[in-house]
C-alpha positions as a Python dict, from the first residue, in 0.01 Angstrom:
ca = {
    (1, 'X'): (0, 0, 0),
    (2, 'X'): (-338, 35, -133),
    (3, 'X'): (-265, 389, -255),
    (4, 'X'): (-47, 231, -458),
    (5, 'X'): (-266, -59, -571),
    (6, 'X'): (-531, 205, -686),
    (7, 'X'): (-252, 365, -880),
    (8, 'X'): (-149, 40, -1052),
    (9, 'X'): (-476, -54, -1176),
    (10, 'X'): (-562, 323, -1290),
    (11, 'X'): (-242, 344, -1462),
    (12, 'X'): (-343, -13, -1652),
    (13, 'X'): (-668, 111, -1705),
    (14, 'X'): (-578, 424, -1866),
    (15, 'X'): (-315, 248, -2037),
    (16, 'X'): (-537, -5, -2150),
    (17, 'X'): (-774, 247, -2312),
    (18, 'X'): (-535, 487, -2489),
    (19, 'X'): (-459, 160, -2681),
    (20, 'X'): (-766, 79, -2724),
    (21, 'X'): (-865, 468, -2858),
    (22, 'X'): (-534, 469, -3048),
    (23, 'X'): (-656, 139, -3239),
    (24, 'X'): (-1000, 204, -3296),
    (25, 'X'): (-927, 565, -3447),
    (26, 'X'): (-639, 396, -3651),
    (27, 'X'): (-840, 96, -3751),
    (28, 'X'): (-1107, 363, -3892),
    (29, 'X'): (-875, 567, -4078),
    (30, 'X'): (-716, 272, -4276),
    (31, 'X'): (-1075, 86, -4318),
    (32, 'X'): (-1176, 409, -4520),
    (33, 'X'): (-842, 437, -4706),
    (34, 'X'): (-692, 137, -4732),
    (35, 'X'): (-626, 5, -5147),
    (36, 'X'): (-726, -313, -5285),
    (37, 'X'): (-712, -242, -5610),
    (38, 'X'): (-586, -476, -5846),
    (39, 'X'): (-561, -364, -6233),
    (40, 'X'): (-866, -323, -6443),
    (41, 'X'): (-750, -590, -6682),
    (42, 'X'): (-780, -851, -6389),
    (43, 'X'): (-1100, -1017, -6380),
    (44, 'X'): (-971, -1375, -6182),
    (45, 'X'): (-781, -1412, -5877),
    (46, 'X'): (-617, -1668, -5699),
    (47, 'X'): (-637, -1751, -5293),
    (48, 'X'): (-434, -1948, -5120),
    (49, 'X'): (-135, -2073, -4911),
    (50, 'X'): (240, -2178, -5086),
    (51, 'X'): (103, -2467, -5282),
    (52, 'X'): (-111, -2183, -5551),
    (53, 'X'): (150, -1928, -5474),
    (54, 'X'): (429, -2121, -5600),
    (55, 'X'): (189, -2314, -5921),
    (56, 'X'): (26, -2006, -6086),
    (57, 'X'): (268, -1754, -6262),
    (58, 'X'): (-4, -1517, -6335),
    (59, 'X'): (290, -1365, -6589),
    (60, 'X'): (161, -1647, -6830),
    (61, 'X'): (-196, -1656, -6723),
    (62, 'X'): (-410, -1393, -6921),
    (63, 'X'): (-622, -1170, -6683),
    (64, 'X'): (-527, -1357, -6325),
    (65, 'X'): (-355, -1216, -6069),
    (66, 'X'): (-200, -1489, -5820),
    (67, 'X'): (-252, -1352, -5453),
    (68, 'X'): (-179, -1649, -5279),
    (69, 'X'): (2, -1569, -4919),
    (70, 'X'): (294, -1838, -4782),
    (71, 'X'): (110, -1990, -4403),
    (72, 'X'): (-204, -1810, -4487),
    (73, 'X'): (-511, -1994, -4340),
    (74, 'X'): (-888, -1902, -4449),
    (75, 'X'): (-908, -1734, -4181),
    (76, 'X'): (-723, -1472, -4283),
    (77, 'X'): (-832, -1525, -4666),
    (78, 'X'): (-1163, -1413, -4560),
    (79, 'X'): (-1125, -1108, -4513),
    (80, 'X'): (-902, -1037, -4834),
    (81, 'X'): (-1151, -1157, -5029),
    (82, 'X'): (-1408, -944, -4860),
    (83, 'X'): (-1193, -622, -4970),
    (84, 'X'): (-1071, -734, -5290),
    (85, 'X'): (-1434, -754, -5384),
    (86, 'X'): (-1505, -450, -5240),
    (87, 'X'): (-1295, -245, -5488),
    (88, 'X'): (-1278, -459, -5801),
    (89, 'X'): (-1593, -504, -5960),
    (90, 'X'): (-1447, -668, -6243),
    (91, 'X'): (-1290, -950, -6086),
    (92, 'X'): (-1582, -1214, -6173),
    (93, 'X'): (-1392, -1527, -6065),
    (94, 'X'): (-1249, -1647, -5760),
    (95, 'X'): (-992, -1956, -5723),
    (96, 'X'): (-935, -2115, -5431),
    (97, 'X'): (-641, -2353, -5347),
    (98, 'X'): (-804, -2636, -5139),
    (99, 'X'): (-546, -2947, -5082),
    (100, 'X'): (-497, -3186, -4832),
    (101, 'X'): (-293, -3013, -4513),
    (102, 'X'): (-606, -2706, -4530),
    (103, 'X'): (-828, -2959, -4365),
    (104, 'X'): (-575, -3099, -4147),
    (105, 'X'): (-636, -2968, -3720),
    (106, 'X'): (-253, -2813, -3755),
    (107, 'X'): (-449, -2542, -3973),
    (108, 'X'): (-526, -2436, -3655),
    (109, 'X'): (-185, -2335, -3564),
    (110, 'X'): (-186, -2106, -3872),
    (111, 'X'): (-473, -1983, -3730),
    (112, 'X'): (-401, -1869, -3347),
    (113, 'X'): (-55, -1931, -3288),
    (114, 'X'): (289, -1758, -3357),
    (115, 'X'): (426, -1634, -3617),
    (116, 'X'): (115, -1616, -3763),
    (117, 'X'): (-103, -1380, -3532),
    (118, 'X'): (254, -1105, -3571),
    (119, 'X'): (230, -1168, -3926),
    (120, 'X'): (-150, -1252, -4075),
    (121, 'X'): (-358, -1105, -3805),
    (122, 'X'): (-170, -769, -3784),
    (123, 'X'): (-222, -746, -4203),
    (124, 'X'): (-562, -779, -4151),
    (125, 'X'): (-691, -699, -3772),
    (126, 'X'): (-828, -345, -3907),
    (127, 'X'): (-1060, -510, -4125),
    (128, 'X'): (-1143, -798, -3902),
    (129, 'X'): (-1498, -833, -3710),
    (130, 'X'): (-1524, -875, -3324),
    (131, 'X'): (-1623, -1199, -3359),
    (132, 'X'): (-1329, -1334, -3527),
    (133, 'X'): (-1076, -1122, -3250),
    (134, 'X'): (-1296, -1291, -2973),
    (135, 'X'): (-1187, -1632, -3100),
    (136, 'X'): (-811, -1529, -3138),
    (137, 'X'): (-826, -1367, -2797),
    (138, 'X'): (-1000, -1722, -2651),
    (139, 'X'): (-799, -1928, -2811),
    (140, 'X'): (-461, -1785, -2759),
    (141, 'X'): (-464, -1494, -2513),
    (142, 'X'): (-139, -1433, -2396),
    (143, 'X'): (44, -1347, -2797),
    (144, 'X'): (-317, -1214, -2885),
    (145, 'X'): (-287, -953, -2624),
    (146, 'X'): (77, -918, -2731),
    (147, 'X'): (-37, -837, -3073),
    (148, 'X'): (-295, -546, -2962),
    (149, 'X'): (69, -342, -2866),
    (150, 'X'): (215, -409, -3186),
    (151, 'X'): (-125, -351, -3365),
    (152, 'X'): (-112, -10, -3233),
    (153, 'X'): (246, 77, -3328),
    (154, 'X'): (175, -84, -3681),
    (155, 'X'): (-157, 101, -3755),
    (156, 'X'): (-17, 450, -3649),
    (157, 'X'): (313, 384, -3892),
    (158, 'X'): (35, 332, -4168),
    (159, 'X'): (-127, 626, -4076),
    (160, 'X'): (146, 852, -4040),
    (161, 'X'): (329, 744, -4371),
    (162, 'X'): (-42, 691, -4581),
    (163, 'X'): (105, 365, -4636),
    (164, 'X'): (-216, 239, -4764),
    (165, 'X'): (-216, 30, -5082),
    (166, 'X'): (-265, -306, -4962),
    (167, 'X'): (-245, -514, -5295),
    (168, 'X'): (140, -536, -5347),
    (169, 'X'): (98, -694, -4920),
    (170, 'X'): (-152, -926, -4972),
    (171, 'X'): (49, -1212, -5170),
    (172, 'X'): (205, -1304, -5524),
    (173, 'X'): (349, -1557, -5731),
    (174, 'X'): (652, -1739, -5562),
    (175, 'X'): (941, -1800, -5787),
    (176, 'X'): (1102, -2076, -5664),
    (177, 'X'): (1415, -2201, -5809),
    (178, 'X'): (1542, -2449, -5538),
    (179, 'X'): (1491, -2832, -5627),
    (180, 'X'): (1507, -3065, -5339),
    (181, 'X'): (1300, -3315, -5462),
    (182, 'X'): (1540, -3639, -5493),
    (183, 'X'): (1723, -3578, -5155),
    (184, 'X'): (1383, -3575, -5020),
    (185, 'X'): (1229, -3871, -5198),
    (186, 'X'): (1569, -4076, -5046),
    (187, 'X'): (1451, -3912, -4679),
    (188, 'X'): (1260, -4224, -4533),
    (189, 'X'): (1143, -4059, -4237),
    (190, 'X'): (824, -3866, -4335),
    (191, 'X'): (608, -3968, -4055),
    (192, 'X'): (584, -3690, -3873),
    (193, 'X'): (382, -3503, -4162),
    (194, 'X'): (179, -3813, -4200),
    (195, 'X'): (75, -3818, -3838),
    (196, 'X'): (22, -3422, -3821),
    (197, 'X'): (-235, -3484, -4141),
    (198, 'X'): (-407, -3764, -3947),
    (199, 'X'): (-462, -3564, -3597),
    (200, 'X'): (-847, -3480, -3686),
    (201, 'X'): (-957, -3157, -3873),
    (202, 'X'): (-959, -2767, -3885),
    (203, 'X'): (-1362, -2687, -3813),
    (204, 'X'): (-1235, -2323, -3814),
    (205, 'X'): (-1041, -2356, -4113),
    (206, 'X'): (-1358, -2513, -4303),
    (207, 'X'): (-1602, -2226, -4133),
    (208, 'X'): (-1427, -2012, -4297),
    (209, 'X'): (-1381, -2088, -4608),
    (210, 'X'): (-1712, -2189, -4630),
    (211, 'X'): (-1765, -1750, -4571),
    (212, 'X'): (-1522, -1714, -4857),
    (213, 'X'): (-1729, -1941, -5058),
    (214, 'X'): (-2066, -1762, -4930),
    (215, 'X'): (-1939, -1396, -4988),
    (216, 'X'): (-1862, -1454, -5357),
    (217, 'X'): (-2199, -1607, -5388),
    (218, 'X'): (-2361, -1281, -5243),
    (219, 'X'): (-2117, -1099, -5453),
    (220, 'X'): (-2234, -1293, -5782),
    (221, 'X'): (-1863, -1407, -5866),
    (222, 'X'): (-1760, -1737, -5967),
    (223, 'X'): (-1542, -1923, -5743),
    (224, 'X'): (-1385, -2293, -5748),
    (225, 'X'): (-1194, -2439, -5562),
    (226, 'X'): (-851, -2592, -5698),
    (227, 'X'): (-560, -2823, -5607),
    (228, 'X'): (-262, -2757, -5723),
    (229, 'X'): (-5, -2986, -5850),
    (230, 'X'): (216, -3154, -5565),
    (231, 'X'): (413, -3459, -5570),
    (232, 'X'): (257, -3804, -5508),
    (233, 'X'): (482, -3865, -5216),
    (234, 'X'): (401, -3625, -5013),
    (235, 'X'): (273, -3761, -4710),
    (236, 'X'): (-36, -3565, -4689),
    (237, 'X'): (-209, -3766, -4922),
    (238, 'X'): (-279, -4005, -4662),
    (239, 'X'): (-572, -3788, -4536),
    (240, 'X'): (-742, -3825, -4880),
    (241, 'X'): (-990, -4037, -4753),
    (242, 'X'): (-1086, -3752, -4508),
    (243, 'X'): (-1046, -3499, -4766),
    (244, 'X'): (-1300, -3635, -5032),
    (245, 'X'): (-1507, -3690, -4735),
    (246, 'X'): (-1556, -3351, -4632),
    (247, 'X'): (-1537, -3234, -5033),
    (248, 'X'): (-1849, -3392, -5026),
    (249, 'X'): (-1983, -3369, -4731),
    (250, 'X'): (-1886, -2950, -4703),
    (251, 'X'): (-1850, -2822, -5059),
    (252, 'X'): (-2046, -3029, -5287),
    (253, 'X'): (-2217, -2677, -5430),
    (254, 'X'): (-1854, -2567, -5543),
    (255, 'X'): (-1735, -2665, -5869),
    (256, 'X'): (-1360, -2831, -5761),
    (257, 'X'): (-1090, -2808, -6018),
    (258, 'X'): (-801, -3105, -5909),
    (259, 'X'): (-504, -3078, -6060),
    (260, 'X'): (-342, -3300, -5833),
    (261, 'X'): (-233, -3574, -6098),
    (262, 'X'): (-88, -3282, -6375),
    (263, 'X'): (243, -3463, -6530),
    (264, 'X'): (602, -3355, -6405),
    (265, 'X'): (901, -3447, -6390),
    (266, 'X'): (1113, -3479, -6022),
    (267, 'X'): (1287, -3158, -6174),
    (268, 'X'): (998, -2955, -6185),
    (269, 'X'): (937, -2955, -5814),
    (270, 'X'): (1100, -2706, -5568),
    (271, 'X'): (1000, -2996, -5303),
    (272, 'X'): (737, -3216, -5241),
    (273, 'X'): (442, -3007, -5231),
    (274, 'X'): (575, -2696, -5403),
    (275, 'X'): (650, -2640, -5782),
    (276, 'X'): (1039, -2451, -5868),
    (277, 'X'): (976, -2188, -6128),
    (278, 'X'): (989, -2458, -6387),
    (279, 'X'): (754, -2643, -6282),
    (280, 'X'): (499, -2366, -6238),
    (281, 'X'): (604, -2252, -6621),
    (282, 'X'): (512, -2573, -6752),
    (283, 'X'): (147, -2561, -6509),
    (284, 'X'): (79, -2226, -6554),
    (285, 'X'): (97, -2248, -6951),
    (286, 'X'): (-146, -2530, -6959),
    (287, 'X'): (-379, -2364, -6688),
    (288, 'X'): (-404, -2016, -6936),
    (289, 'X'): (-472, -2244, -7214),
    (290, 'X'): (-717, -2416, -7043),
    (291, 'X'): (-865, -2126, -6995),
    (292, 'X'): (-872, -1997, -7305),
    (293, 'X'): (-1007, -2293, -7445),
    (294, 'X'): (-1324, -2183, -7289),
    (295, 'X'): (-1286, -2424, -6929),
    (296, 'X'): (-1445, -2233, -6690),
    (297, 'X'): (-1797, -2261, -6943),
    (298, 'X'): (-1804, -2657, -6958),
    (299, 'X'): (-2039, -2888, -6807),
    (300, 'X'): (-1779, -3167, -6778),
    (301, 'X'): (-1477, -2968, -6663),
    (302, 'X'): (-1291, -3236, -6448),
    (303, 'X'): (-1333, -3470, -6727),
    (304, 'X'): (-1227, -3216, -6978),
    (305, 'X'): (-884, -3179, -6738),
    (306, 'X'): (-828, -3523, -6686),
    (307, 'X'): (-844, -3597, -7046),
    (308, 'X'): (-592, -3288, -7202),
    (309, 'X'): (-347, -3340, -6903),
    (310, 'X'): (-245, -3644, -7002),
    (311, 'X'): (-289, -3619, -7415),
    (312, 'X'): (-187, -3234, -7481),
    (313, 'X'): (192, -3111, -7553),
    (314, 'X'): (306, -2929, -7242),
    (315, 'X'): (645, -2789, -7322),
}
Protein backbone atom coordinates (compact mmCIF):
# COMPACT_ATOMS: atom_id res chain seq x y z
CA UNK A 1 0.00 0.00 0.00
CA UNK A 2 2.50 2.63 0.44
CA UNK A 3 4.48 1.39 -2.58
CA UNK A 4 1.71 2.32 -4.27
CA UNK A 5 1.05 5.67 -2.59
CA UNK A 6 4.71 6.69 -3.53
CA UNK A 7 3.83 5.72 -7.06
CA UNK A 8 0.67 7.86 -7.14
CA UNK A 9 2.17 10.97 -6.03
CA UNK A 10 5.41 10.45 -8.37
CA UNK A 11 3.25 9.75 -11.21
CA UNK A 12 1.25 13.30 -10.31
CA UNK A 13 4.35 14.89 -9.80
CA UNK A 14 5.89 14.02 -12.98
CA UNK A 15 2.70 14.56 -14.55
CA UNK A 16 2.34 17.76 -13.06
CA UNK A 17 5.69 18.99 -14.40
CA UNK A 18 5.67 17.76 -18.01
CA UNK A 19 2.67 20.19 -18.10
CA UNK A 20 4.16 22.57 -16.57
CA UNK A 21 7.57 22.21 -19.05
CA UNK A 22 5.18 21.67 -21.98
CA UNK A 23 3.52 25.21 -21.12
CA UNK A 24 6.32 27.20 -20.26
CA UNK A 25 8.34 26.14 -23.52
CA UNK A 26 5.01 26.73 -25.49
CA UNK A 27 4.16 29.94 -23.76
CA UNK A 28 7.85 31.14 -24.88
CA UNK A 29 7.60 30.17 -28.35
CA UNK A 30 4.26 32.03 -29.03
CA UNK A 31 5.36 35.19 -26.71
CA UNK A 32 8.27 35.62 -29.34
CA UNK A 33 6.05 34.91 -32.39
CA UNK A 34 2.84 35.66 -31.76
CA UNK A 35 1.17 38.76 -34.42
CA UNK A 36 -0.52 41.76 -33.34
CA UNK A 37 -0.31 43.58 -36.12
CA UNK A 38 -3.01 45.60 -37.24
CA UNK A 39 -2.61 47.59 -40.73
CA UNK A 40 -0.34 50.53 -41.02
CA UNK A 41 -3.22 52.78 -41.95
CA UNK A 42 -4.71 52.16 -38.36
CA UNK A 43 -3.71 54.66 -35.96
CA UNK A 44 -7.06 54.27 -33.32
CA UNK A 45 -8.45 51.30 -31.81
CA UNK A 46 -11.32 50.37 -29.98
CA UNK A 47 -11.54 48.09 -26.53
CA UNK A 48 -14.25 46.70 -25.23
CA UNK A 49 -17.09 44.19 -24.47
CA UNK A 50 -20.53 43.80 -26.96
CA UNK A 51 -21.79 47.27 -26.28
CA UNK A 52 -18.43 48.96 -28.66
CA UNK A 53 -18.34 45.78 -30.62
CA UNK A 54 -21.74 46.01 -31.86
CA UNK A 55 -21.67 50.45 -32.09
CA UNK A 56 -18.43 51.04 -34.08
CA UNK A 57 -18.38 49.72 -37.77
CA UNK A 58 -14.84 50.61 -38.22
CA UNK A 59 -15.92 50.02 -42.21
CA UNK A 60 -17.23 53.71 -41.92
CA UNK A 61 -14.76 55.00 -39.43
CA UNK A 62 -11.51 56.31 -41.20
CA UNK A 63 -8.30 54.81 -39.62
CA UNK A 64 -10.08 52.70 -36.52
CA UNK A 65 -10.08 49.32 -36.18
CA UNK A 66 -12.97 48.04 -33.72
CA UNK A 67 -11.40 45.17 -31.51
CA UNK A 68 -13.94 44.96 -29.08
CA UNK A 69 -14.39 41.12 -27.72
CA UNK A 70 -18.26 39.82 -26.73
CA UNK A 71 -17.86 38.95 -22.36
CA UNK A 72 -14.45 40.43 -22.41
CA UNK A 73 -13.57 41.99 -18.98
CA UNK A 74 -10.38 44.40 -18.47
CA UNK A 75 -8.86 41.88 -17.29
CA UNK A 76 -8.30 40.32 -20.22
CA UNK A 77 -8.17 43.80 -22.22
CA UNK A 78 -5.02 44.39 -20.48
CA UNK A 79 -3.05 42.42 -21.85
CA UNK A 80 -4.27 43.04 -25.58
CA UNK A 81 -3.54 46.33 -25.22
CA UNK A 82 -0.13 45.60 -23.88
CA UNK A 83 0.65 43.65 -27.30
CA UNK A 84 -1.20 45.69 -29.63
CA UNK A 85 1.11 48.44 -28.52
CA UNK A 86 3.88 46.42 -28.68
CA UNK A 87 3.76 45.99 -32.50
CA UNK A 88 1.91 49.05 -33.76
CA UNK A 89 3.65 52.11 -33.21
CA UNK A 90 1.28 54.00 -35.12
CA UNK A 91 -1.74 53.38 -33.29
CA UNK A 92 -1.69 56.84 -31.21
CA UNK A 93 -5.19 56.52 -29.74
CA UNK A 94 -6.86 54.19 -27.59
CA UNK A 95 -10.84 53.97 -26.95
CA UNK A 96 -12.20 52.39 -24.29
CA UNK A 97 -15.89 51.31 -23.85
CA UNK A 98 -16.69 52.11 -20.15
CA UNK A 99 -20.67 51.75 -19.37
CA UNK A 100 -22.58 50.89 -16.57
CA UNK A 101 -22.54 46.76 -16.09
CA UNK A 102 -18.18 47.17 -16.31
CA UNK A 103 -18.37 48.45 -12.79
CA UNK A 104 -21.00 46.21 -11.68
CA UNK A 105 -19.37 43.00 -8.97
CA UNK A 106 -20.91 40.39 -11.79
CA UNK A 107 -17.73 41.70 -13.83
CA UNK A 108 -16.24 39.45 -11.71
CA UNK A 109 -17.80 36.46 -13.15
CA UNK A 110 -16.33 37.50 -16.54
CA UNK A 111 -13.38 37.54 -14.79
CA UNK A 112 -12.81 33.97 -12.93
CA UNK A 113 -15.60 31.94 -13.80
CA UNK A 114 -16.76 29.70 -16.78
CA UNK A 115 -16.98 30.13 -19.93
CA UNK A 116 -14.80 32.78 -19.64
CA UNK A 117 -11.44 31.29 -18.13
CA UNK A 118 -11.94 28.29 -21.48
CA UNK A 119 -12.45 31.15 -23.61
CA UNK A 120 -10.53 34.67 -22.50
CA UNK A 121 -7.87 33.28 -20.32
CA UNK A 122 -6.72 30.52 -22.74
CA UNK A 123 -6.45 33.57 -25.65
CA UNK A 124 -4.32 35.26 -23.52
CA UNK A 125 -2.62 33.00 -20.57
CA UNK A 126 0.80 33.02 -22.71
CA UNK A 127 1.06 36.58 -22.38
CA UNK A 128 -0.30 36.86 -18.91
CA UNK A 129 2.00 37.68 -15.68
CA UNK A 130 2.12 35.38 -12.55
CA UNK A 131 0.44 37.69 -10.70
CA UNK A 132 -2.67 37.85 -12.60
CA UNK A 133 -2.70 33.55 -12.86
CA UNK A 134 -2.25 33.66 -8.96
CA UNK A 135 -5.53 35.53 -8.66
CA UNK A 136 -7.41 33.22 -11.22
CA UNK A 137 -5.92 30.20 -9.49
CA UNK A 138 -7.19 31.84 -5.83
CA UNK A 139 -10.16 32.79 -6.88
CA UNK A 140 -11.43 29.88 -8.81
CA UNK A 141 -9.15 26.84 -8.49
CA UNK A 142 -10.88 23.94 -9.46
CA UNK A 143 -11.76 25.28 -13.66
CA UNK A 144 -8.37 27.26 -13.28
CA UNK A 145 -6.53 24.08 -12.86
CA UNK A 146 -8.85 22.62 -15.51
CA UNK A 147 -7.69 25.23 -17.87
CA UNK A 148 -3.74 24.53 -17.33
CA UNK A 149 -4.72 20.89 -19.37
CA UNK A 150 -6.40 22.59 -22.02
CA UNK A 151 -3.75 25.43 -22.03
CA UNK A 152 -1.29 22.85 -22.87
CA UNK A 153 -3.18 21.10 -25.67
CA UNK A 154 -4.09 24.67 -27.07
CA UNK A 155 -0.50 26.16 -26.99
CA UNK A 156 1.12 23.01 -28.65
CA UNK A 157 -1.78 23.16 -31.62
CA UNK A 158 -0.41 26.84 -32.06
CA UNK A 159 2.89 25.73 -32.12
CA UNK A 160 2.66 22.90 -34.28
CA UNK A 161 0.42 24.67 -36.99
CA UNK A 162 2.46 28.41 -36.51
CA UNK A 163 -0.94 29.51 -35.95
CA UNK A 164 0.28 32.76 -34.74
CA UNK A 165 -1.42 35.92 -35.98
CA UNK A 166 -3.44 36.95 -33.18
CA UNK A 167 -5.29 40.10 -34.64
CA UNK A 168 -8.13 38.42 -36.70
CA UNK A 169 -8.72 36.47 -32.62
CA UNK A 170 -8.71 39.31 -30.64
CA UNK A 171 -12.28 40.89 -31.57
CA UNK A 172 -14.24 42.89 -34.40
CA UNK A 173 -17.19 44.70 -35.28
CA UNK A 174 -20.49 42.72 -34.56
CA UNK A 175 -23.06 42.94 -37.23
CA UNK A 176 -26.09 42.50 -35.70
CA UNK A 177 -29.23 42.35 -37.57
CA UNK A 178 -31.73 40.95 -34.94
CA UNK A 179 -34.20 43.64 -33.41
CA UNK A 180 -35.82 42.67 -30.22
CA UNK A 181 -36.27 45.84 -28.88
CA UNK A 182 -40.28 46.24 -28.58
CA UNK A 183 -40.90 42.62 -27.29
CA UNK A 184 -38.45 43.57 -24.75
CA UNK A 185 -39.64 47.04 -23.82
CA UNK A 186 -43.37 45.08 -23.27
CA UNK A 187 -41.15 42.44 -20.88
CA UNK A 188 -42.00 43.96 -17.36
CA UNK A 189 -39.82 41.81 -15.50
CA UNK A 190 -36.29 43.35 -15.70
CA UNK A 191 -35.37 43.10 -12.14
CA UNK A 192 -33.08 40.67 -12.12
CA UNK A 193 -30.51 42.90 -14.21
CA UNK A 194 -31.38 45.75 -11.98
CA UNK A 195 -30.48 43.87 -8.84
CA UNK A 196 -27.24 42.19 -10.47
CA UNK A 197 -26.12 46.10 -11.28
CA UNK A 198 -26.84 47.03 -7.65
CA UNK A 199 -24.80 44.00 -5.87
CA UNK A 200 -21.59 46.35 -5.14
CA UNK A 201 -18.62 46.72 -7.62
CA UNK A 202 -15.79 44.99 -9.67
CA UNK A 203 -12.40 46.35 -7.67
CA UNK A 204 -10.64 43.95 -10.12
CA UNK A 205 -12.40 45.07 -13.03
CA UNK A 206 -11.47 48.88 -12.13
CA UNK A 207 -7.60 47.72 -11.21
CA UNK A 208 -7.37 46.86 -14.29
CA UNK A 209 -8.43 49.10 -16.38
CA UNK A 210 -6.89 51.56 -14.49
CA UNK A 211 -3.32 49.39 -16.03
CA UNK A 212 -4.91 49.83 -19.43
CA UNK A 213 -5.25 53.43 -18.76
CA UNK A 214 -1.55 53.58 -17.17
CA UNK A 215 0.18 51.55 -20.04
CA UNK A 216 -0.99 53.93 -22.78
CA UNK A 217 0.20 56.73 -20.66
CA UNK A 218 3.75 55.10 -20.50
CA UNK A 219 3.27 54.34 -24.07
CA UNK A 220 2.47 58.15 -24.93
CA UNK A 221 -0.96 57.20 -26.70
CA UNK A 222 -4.12 58.88 -26.24
CA UNK A 223 -6.83 57.00 -24.69
CA UNK A 224 -10.58 57.91 -23.59
CA UNK A 225 -12.84 56.26 -22.39
CA UNK A 226 -16.38 56.01 -24.21
CA UNK A 227 -20.01 54.85 -23.74
CA UNK A 228 -21.65 53.68 -26.30
CA UNK A 229 -25.15 54.21 -27.26
CA UNK A 230 -27.71 51.81 -25.37
CA UNK A 231 -31.28 52.18 -24.80
CA UNK A 232 -32.66 54.25 -21.86
CA UNK A 233 -34.47 51.28 -20.49
CA UNK A 234 -32.05 49.21 -19.85
CA UNK A 235 -31.97 48.48 -16.37
CA UNK A 236 -28.41 49.14 -15.77
CA UNK A 237 -28.81 52.64 -15.63
CA UNK A 238 -29.90 52.36 -12.21
CA UNK A 239 -26.23 52.11 -11.03
CA UNK A 240 -25.55 55.59 -12.54
CA UNK A 241 -25.29 57.09 -9.39
CA UNK A 242 -22.43 54.60 -8.61
CA UNK A 243 -21.03 54.96 -11.94
CA UNK A 244 -20.43 58.83 -12.00
CA UNK A 245 -19.22 58.20 -8.60
CA UNK A 246 -16.37 56.18 -9.34
CA UNK A 247 -15.90 58.27 -12.93
CA UNK A 248 -14.89 60.69 -10.63
CA UNK A 249 -13.62 59.31 -7.97
CA UNK A 250 -11.24 56.60 -10.34
CA UNK A 251 -10.79 58.25 -13.74
CA UNK A 252 -11.07 61.87 -13.44
CA UNK A 253 -7.44 62.15 -15.46
CA UNK A 254 -9.21 60.39 -18.53
CA UNK A 255 -10.94 62.42 -20.95
CA UNK A 256 -14.65 60.39 -21.07
CA UNK A 257 -16.51 60.54 -24.32
CA UNK A 258 -20.57 59.59 -23.38
CA UNK A 259 -22.51 58.85 -25.99
CA UNK A 260 -25.09 57.43 -23.98
CA UNK A 261 -27.99 59.93 -25.02
CA UNK A 262 -27.04 59.66 -29.18
CA UNK A 263 -30.72 59.73 -30.94
CA UNK A 264 -32.34 56.38 -32.25
CA UNK A 265 -35.05 55.04 -33.07
CA UNK A 266 -36.52 51.49 -31.24
CA UNK A 267 -35.48 50.06 -34.78
CA UNK A 268 -32.04 50.79 -34.53
CA UNK A 269 -31.39 48.58 -31.55
CA UNK A 270 -30.56 44.82 -31.79
CA UNK A 271 -31.81 44.92 -27.94
CA UNK A 272 -31.54 46.99 -25.15
CA UNK A 273 -28.00 47.57 -24.76
CA UNK A 274 -26.77 46.55 -28.20
CA UNK A 275 -27.12 48.47 -31.57
CA UNK A 276 -28.48 46.01 -34.98
CA UNK A 277 -26.31 46.91 -37.90
CA UNK A 278 -28.51 49.89 -38.47
CA UNK A 279 -28.17 51.34 -35.67
CA UNK A 280 -24.38 51.15 -35.57
CA UNK A 281 -24.51 52.66 -39.41
CA UNK A 282 -26.28 55.58 -38.31
CA UNK A 283 -23.53 55.88 -34.90
CA UNK A 284 -20.67 54.99 -36.60
CA UNK A 285 -21.20 57.71 -39.46
CA UNK A 286 -21.57 60.45 -36.96
CA UNK A 287 -18.60 59.10 -34.74
CA UNK A 288 -16.07 59.31 -38.18
CA UNK A 289 -17.41 62.66 -38.73
CA UNK A 290 -16.86 63.66 -35.47
CA UNK A 291 -13.72 62.79 -35.90
CA UNK A 292 -12.93 64.35 -38.77
CA UNK A 293 -14.23 67.45 -37.66
CA UNK A 294 -11.16 67.63 -35.60
CA UNK A 295 -12.94 66.07 -31.95
CA UNK A 296 -10.32 64.42 -30.44
CA UNK A 297 -8.25 68.24 -30.49
CA UNK A 298 -11.08 70.25 -28.56
CA UNK A 299 -11.04 71.60 -25.20
CA UNK A 300 -14.83 71.27 -24.79
CA UNK A 301 -15.39 67.87 -26.37
CA UNK A 302 -18.48 66.62 -24.33
CA UNK A 303 -20.05 69.87 -24.97
CA UNK A 304 -19.10 69.81 -28.57
CA UNK A 305 -21.04 66.08 -28.62
CA UNK A 306 -23.89 67.03 -26.76
CA UNK A 307 -24.53 69.93 -28.92
CA UNK A 308 -24.13 68.16 -32.79
CA UNK A 309 -26.01 64.99 -31.51
CA UNK A 310 -28.97 66.53 -31.16
CA UNK A 311 -28.73 69.50 -34.08
CA UNK A 312 -26.70 67.57 -36.99
CA UNK A 313 -28.46 65.38 -39.89
CA UNK A 314 -27.74 61.76 -39.10
CA UNK A 315 -29.11 59.76 -41.96
Amino acid sequence: MKKFILNTILFIAVSVSSIALLISVTNHCIQLNAKFKVPDSISKVIIGHSHSGCAFNDSIIRDLKNLSTSGESYFYSYYKVVELLKQNKQINTVFVEFSNNQVSKRMNAWIWEEPYLSTSYLTYAPFMDMESKILLARKNPFDFFNCITLQSSKNLKIVNTKDYDYAEKIGGYINLKKNKIDSLLSYSDLKVDEESEQNGISEVNIIYLKKIIATCNKEKVKIFLIRSPFHDSHPSFKNEKVFQKILRSEFSETEFLDFKNFPLNNSEYADLEHLNYSGAKIFSAFFDKALSNGLLNMKHKQDYLNEVMFTTELK
